[in-house]
N, CA and C atoms as a LAMMPS dump frame, in Angstrom:
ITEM: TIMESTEP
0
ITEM: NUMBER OF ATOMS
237
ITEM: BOX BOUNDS ff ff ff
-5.0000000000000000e+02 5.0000000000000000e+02
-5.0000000000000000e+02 5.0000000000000000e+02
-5.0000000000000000e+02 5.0000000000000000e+02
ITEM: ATOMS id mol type element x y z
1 1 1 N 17.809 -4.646 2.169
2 1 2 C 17.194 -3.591 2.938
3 1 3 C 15.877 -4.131 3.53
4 2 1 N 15.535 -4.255 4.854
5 2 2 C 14.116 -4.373 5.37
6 2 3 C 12.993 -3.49 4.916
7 3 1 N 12.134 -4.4 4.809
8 3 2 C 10.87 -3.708 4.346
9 3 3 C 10.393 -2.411 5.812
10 4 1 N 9.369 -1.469 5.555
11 4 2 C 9.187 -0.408 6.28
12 4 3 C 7.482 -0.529 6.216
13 5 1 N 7.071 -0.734 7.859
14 5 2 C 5.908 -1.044 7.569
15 5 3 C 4.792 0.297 7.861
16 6 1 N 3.787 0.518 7.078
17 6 2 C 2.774 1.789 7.023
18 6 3 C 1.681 1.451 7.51
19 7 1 N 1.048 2.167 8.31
20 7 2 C -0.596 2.187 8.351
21 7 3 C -1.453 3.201 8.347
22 8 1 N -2.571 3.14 8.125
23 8 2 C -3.461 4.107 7.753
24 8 3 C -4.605 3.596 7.081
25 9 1 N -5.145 4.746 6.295
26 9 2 C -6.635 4.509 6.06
27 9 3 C -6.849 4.657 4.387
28 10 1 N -7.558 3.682 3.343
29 10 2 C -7.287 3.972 1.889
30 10 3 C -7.565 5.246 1.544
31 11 1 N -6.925 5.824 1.02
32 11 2 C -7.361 7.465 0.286
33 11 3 C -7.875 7.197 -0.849
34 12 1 N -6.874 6.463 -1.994
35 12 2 C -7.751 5.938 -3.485
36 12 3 C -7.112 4.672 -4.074
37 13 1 N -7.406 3.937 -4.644
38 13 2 C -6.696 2.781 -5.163
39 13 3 C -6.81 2.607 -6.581
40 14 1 N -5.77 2.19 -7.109
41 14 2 C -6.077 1.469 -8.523
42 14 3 C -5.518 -0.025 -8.464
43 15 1 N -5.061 -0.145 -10.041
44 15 2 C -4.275 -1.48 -10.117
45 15 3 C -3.467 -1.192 -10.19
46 16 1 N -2.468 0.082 -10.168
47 16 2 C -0.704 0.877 -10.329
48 16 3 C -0.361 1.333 -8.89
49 17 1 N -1.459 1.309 -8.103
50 17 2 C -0.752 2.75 -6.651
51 17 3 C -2.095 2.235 -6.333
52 18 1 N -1.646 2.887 -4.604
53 18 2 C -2.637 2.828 -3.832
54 18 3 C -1.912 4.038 -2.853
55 19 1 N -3.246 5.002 -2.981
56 19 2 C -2.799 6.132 -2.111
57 19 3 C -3.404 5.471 -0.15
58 20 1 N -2.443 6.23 0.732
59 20 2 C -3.506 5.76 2.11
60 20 3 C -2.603 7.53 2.921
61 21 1 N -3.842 7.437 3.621
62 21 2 C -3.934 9.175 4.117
63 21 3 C -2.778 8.117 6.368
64 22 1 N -1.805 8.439 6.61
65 22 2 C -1.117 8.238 7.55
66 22 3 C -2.145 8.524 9.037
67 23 1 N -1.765 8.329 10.288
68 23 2 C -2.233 8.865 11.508
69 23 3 C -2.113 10.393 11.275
70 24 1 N -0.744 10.591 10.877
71 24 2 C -0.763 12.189 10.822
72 24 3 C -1.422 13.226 9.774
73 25 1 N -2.421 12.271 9.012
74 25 2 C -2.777 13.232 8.101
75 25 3 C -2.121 13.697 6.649
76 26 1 N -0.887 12.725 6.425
77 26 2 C 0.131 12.833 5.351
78 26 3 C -0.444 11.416 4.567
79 27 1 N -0.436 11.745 3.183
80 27 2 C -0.936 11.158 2.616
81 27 3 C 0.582 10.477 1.484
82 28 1 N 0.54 9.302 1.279
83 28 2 C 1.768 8.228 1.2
84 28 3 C 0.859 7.231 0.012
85 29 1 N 1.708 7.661 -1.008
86 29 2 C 1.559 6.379 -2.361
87 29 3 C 2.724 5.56 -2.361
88 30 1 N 2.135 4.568 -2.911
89 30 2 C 2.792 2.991 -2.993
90 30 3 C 2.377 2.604 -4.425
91 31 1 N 3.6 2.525 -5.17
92 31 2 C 3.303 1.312 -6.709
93 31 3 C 2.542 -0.06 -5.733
94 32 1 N 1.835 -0.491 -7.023
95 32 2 C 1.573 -1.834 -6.941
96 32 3 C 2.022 -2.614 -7.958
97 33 1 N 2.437 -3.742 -7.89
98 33 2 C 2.939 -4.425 -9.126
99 33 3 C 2.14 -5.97 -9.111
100 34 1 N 2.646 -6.885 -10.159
101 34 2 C 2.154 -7.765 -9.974
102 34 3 C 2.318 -9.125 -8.708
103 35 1 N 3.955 -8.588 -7.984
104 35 2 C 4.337 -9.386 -6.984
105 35 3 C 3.279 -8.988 -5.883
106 36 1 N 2.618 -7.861 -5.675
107 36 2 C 2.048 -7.125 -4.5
108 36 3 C 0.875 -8.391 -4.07
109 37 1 N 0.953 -8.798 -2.799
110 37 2 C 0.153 -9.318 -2.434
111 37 3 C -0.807 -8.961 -1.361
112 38 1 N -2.529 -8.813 -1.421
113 38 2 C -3.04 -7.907 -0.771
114 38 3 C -4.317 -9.341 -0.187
115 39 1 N -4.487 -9.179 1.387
116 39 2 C -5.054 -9.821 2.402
117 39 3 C -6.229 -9.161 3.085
118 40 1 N -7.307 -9.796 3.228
119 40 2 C -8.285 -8.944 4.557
120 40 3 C -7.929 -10.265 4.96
121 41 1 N -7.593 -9.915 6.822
122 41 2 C -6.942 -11.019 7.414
123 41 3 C -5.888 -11.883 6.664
124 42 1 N -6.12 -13.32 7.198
125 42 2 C -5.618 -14.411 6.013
126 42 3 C -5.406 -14.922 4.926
127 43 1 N -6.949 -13.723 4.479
128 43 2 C -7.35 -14.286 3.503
129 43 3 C -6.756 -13.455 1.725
130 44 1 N -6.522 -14.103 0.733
131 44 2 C -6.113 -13.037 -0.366
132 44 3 C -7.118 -12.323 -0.588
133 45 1 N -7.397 -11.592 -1.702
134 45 2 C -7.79 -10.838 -2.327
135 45 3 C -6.968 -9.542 -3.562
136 46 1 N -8.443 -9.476 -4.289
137 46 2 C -7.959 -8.515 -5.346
138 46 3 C -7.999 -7.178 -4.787
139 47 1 N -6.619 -6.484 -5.215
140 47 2 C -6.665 -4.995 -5.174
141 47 3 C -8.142 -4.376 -5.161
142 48 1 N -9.239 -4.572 -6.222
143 48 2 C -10.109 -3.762 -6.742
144 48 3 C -10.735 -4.239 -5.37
145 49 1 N -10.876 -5.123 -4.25
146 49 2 C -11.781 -4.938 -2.932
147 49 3 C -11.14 -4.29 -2.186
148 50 1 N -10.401 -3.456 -2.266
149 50 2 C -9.823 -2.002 -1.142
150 50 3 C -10.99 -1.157 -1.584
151 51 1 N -11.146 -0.647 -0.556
152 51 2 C -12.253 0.593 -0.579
153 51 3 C -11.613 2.031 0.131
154 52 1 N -11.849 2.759 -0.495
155 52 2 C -11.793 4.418 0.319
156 52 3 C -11.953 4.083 1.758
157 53 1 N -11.501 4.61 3.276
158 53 2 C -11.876 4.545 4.49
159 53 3 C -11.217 2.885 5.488
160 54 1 N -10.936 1.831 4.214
161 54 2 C -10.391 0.666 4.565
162 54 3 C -9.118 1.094 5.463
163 55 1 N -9.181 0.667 6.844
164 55 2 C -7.997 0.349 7.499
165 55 3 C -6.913 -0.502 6.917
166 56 1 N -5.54 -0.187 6.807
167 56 2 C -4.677 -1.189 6.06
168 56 3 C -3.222 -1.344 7.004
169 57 1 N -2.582 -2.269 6.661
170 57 2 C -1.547 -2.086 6.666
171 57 3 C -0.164 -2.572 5.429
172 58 1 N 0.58 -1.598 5.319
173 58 2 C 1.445 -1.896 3.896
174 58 3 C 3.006 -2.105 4.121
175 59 1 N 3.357 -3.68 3.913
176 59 2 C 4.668 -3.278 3.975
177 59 3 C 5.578 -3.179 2.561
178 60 1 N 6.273 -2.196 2.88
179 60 2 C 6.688 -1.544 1.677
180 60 3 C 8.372 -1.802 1.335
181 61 1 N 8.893 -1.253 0.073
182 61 2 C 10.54 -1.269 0.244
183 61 3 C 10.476 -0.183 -0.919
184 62 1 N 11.6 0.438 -0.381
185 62 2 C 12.021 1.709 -1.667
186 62 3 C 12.462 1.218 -2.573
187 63 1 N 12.437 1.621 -3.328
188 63 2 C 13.149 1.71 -4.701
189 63 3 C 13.708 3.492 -5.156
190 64 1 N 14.867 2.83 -6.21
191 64 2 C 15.227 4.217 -6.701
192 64 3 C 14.814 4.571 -7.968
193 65 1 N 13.929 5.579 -8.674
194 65 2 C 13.117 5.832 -9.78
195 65 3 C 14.054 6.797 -10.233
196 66 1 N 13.706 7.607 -11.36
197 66 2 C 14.592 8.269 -11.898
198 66 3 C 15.493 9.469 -11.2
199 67 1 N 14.271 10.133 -10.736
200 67 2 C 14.742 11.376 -9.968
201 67 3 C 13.78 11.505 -8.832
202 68 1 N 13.82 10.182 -8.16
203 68 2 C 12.999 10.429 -7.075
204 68 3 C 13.228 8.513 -5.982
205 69 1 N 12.719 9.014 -5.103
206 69 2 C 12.639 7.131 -4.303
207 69 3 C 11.033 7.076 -4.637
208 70 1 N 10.584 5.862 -4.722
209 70 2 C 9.302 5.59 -4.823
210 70 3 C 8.975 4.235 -3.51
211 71 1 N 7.989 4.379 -3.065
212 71 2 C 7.79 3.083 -2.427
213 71 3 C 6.534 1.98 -3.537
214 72 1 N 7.519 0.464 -2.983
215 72 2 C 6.626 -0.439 -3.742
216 72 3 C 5.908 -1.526 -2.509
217 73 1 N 4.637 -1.549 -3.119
218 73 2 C 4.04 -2.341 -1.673
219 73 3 C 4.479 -3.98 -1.872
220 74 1 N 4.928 -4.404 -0.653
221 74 2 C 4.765 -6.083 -1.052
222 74 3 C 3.623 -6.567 -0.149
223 75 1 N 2.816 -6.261 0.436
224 75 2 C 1.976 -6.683 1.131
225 75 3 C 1.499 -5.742 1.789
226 76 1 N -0.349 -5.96 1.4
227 76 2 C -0.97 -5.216 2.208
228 76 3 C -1.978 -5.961 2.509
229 77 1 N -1.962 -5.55 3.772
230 77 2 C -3.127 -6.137 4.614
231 77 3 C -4.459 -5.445 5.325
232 78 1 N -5.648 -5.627 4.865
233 78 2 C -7.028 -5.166 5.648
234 78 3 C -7.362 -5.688 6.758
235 79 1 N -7.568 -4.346 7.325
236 79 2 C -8.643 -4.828 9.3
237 79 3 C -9.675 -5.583 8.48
């Protein structure tokens, strides 16, 4: 299945999820795991330098959870 790519703005982050609020105002969580790899530009970085208001972009792939789809990020990237 192709990944599905998101953008928007950080709402809240941890080291499990990272919430980000959409263009439309819909707000979209993403697991993070340990494969998740997160960039400003080129460059890596740790989850914990996302900030609230950070422009991002996330590409994601579903998964099926118990009684629900969840999205998992494999890459996110900062303006």
């Amino acid at each position: 299945m192709p990944l599905a790519t998101f953008s928007g703005t950080v709402h809240g982050v941890s080291s499990k999820q990272i919430t980000v609020e959409n263009p439309d105002g819909n707000l979209v969580d993403f697991q993070v795991n340990r494969k998740t790899r997160v960039l400003r530009g080129k460059k890596e970085i740790s989850i914990s330098k996302l900030a609230t208001g950070d422009s991002v972009t996330i590409d994601a792939r579903q998964e099926r959870a118990r009684f629900a789809l969840i999205l998992i990020a494999v890459t996110i990237t900062a303006q």
